[in-house]
C-alpha positions, 0 to 999 in steps of 0.5 A, a space after each residue: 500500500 501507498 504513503 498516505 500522502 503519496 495516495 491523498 497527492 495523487 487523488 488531488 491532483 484528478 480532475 473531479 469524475 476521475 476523483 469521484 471514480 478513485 473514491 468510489 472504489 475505495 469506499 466499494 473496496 472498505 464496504 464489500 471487505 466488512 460487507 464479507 462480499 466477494 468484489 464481483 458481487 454487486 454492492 447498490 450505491 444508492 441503498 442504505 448501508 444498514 439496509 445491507 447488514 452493515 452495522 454502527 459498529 462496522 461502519 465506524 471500522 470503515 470510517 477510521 480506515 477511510 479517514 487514516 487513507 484519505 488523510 480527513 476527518 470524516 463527521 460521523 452525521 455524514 454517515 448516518 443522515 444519509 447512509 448510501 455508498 453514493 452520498 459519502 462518494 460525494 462528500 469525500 469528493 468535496 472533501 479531498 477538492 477542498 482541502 
């Protein structure tokens, strides 16, 4: 695995699609590993992430493991006022173009 700061570098300097495509992966990838699904297996990006067994517990795993390579802080409201794959996507895109 990459420096945290050679991954955060590179993911900065992609245009915004090819950034949110990066970042996407990187969520499916920390999701499905919890998720114990295989990465063939379709993971829904627009449906809740309780809604496919995902726990407080296991998401607060992914959270750190999220902020640790992205280098950020990620507010826990972000996960759960709007639990989908897609929406943290988004708001980690933000977050990495504005920092």
């Amino acid at each position: 695995m990459p420096p945290v700061d050679s991954t955060i570098q590179r993911l900065r300097d992609l245009p915004r699609s090819e950034l949110s495509e990066e970042i996407e992966s990187i969520v499916l990838e920390k999701f499905r590993a919890v998720l114990l699904m295989d990465e063939s297996e379709e993971l829904p990006i627009d449906v809740s992430y309780f809604d496919l067994g995902l726990t407080s517990l296991r998401l607060t795993e992914i959270r750190q493991s999220l902020e640790q390579l992205l280098d950020l802080s990620i507010n826990v409201n972000v996960l759960f006022n709007e639990p989908t794959v897609a929406h943290l996507v988004d708001h980690l895109t933000q977050e990495i173009q504005d920092a």
